[in-house]
C-alpha positions as CSV (number, residue, x, y, z in Angstrom):
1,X,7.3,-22.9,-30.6
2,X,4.5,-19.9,-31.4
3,X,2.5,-21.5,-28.4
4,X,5.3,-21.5,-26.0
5,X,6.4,-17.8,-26.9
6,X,2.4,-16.8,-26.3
7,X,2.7,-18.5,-23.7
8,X,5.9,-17.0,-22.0
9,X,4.5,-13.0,-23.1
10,X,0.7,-14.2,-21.7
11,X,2.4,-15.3,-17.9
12,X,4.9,-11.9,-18.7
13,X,2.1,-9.3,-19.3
14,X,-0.1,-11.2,-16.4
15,X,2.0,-12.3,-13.7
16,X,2.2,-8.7,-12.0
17,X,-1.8,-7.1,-11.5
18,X,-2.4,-3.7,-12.7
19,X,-1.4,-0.6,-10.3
20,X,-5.0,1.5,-11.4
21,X,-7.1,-2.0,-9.9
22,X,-4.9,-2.5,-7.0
23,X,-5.4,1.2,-6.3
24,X,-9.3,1.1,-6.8
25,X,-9.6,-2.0,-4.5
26,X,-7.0,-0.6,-1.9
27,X,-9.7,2.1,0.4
28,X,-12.3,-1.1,0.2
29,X,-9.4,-3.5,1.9
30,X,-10.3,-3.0,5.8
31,X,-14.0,-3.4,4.9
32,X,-14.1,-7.1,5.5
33,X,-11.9,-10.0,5.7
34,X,-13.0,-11.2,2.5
35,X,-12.1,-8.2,0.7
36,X,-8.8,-8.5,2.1
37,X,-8.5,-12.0,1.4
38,X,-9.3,-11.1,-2.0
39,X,-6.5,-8.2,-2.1
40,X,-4.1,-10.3,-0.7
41,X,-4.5,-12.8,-3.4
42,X,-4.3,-10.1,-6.3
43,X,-0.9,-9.9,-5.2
44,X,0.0,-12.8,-4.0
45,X,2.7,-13.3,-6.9
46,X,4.5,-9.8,-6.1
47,X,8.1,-10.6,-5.0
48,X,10.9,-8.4,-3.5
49,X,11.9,-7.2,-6.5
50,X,9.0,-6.5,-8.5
51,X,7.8,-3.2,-8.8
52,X,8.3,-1.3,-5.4
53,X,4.5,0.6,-5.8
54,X,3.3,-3.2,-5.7
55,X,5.4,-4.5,-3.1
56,X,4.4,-1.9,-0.5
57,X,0.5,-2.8,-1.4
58,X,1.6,-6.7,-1.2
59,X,3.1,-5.2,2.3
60,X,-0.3,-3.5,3.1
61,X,-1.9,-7.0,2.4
62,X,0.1,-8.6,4.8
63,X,-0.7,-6.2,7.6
64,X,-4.3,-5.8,6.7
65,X,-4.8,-9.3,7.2
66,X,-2.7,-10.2,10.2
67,X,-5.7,-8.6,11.8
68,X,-7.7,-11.8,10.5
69,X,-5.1,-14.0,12.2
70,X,-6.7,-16.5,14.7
71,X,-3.4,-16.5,17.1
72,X,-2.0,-13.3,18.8
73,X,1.7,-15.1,17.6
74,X,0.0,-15.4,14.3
75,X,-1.2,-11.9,14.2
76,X,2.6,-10.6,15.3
77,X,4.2,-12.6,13.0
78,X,2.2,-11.6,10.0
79,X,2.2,-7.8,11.3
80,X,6.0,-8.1,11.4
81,X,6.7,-9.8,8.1
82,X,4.3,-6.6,6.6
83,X,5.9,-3.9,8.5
84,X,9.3,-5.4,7.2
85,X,8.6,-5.9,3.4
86,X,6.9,-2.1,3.4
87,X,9.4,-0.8,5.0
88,X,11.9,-2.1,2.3
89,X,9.6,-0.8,-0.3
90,X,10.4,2.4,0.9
91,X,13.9,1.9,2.2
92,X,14.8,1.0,-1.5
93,X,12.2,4.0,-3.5
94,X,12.0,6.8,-0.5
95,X,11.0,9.1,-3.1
96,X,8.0,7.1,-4.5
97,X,5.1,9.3,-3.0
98,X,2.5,6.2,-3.4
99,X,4.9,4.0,-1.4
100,X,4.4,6.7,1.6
101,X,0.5,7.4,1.5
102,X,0.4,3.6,1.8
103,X,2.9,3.2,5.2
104,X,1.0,6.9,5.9
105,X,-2.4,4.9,5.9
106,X,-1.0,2.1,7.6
107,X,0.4,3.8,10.3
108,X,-2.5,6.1,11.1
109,X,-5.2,3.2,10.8
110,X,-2.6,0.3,13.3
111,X,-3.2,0.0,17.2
112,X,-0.9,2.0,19.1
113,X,0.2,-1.2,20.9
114,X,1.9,-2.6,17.7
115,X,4.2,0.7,17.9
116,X,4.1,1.5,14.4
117,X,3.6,4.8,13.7
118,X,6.5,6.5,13.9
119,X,6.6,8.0,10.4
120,X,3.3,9.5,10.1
121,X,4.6,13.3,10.2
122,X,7.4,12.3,8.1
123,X,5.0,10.7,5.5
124,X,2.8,13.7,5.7
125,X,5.5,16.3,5.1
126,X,6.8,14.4,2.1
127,X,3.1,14.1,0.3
128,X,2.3,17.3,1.2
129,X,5.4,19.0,0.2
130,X,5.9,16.6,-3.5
131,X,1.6,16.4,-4.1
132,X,2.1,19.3,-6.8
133,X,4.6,17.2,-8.7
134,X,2.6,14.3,-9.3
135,X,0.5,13.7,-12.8
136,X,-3.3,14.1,-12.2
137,X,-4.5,10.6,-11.9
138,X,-2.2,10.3,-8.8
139,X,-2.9,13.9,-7.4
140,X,-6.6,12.3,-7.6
141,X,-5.7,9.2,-5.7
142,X,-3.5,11.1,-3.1
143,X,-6.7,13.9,-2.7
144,X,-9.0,11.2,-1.9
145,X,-7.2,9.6,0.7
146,X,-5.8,13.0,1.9
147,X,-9.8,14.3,2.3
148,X,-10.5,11.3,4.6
149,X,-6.9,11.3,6.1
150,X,-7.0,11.2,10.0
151,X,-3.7,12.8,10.2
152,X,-4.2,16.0,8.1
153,X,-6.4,18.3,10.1
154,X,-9.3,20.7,8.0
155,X,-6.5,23.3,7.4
156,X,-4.0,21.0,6.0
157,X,-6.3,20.0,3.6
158,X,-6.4,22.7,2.1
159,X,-3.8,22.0,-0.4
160,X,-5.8,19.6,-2.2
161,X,-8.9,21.7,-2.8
């Protein structure tokens, strides 16, 4: 009975992967196909309704690797069944500032042929406008991606120096 409780808490405490290494392996994810193989896998047990934070980087893995895809129906479907699970993410948290700076990276990083990047001001305006609210291991994660950000020009960068 004490083995199957230990058991049952083990699977509890490590069934979901921890937000700090998902977030530390996230800017390294485009670098090769192994790395995002290797991302893709860390979540690979992150449902619909775990943790939203997790389900838009399980979303992110998705669309990072359709790009791996050896089909163009392949790539399309996988693009698609990303775009749909991070959209949901932040459909169902729209307040959750992580969930946008990962659609916000997402969006300014995709082809312009797949058509999404509609919500790259929106996404911009929200970090930009809730950054100050955040504690300071996100403000430090946001800052980071914000410095190398393609869609923040020098001067709107400024809020994070």
């Amino acid at each position: 009975m004490k083995l199957l409780l230990s058991l049952l808490l083990w699977v509890n405490f490590n069934g979901q992967p921890d937000l700090a290494a998902i977030r530390k392996m996230y800017p390294s994810v485009t670098k090769s196909e192994s790395n995002a193989k290797d991302f893709m896998a860390k979540l690979a047990a992150i449902s619909e309704d775990n943790n939203k934070v997790l389900v838009a980087y399980k979303a992110a893995s998705i669309l990072l690797s359709s790009k791996y895809e050896k089909s163009l129906a392949s790539k399309k479907s996988r693009f698609k069944e990303g775009a749909k699970l991070l959209e949901s993410a932040v459909k169902n948290k729209p307040d959750e500032i992580e969930i946008r700076l990962i659609r916000l990276s997402i969006q300014e990083n995709v082809p312009q042929i797949t058509g999404y990047k509609k919500n790259i001001k929106e996404d911009k305006t929200f970090i930009t406008t809730h950054y100050s609210e955040q504690n300071n291991s996100l403000k430090e994660y946001l800052k980071a991606f914000i410095l190398q950000s393609k869609s923040f020009s020098e001067k709107e960068k400024q809020f994070v120096k």
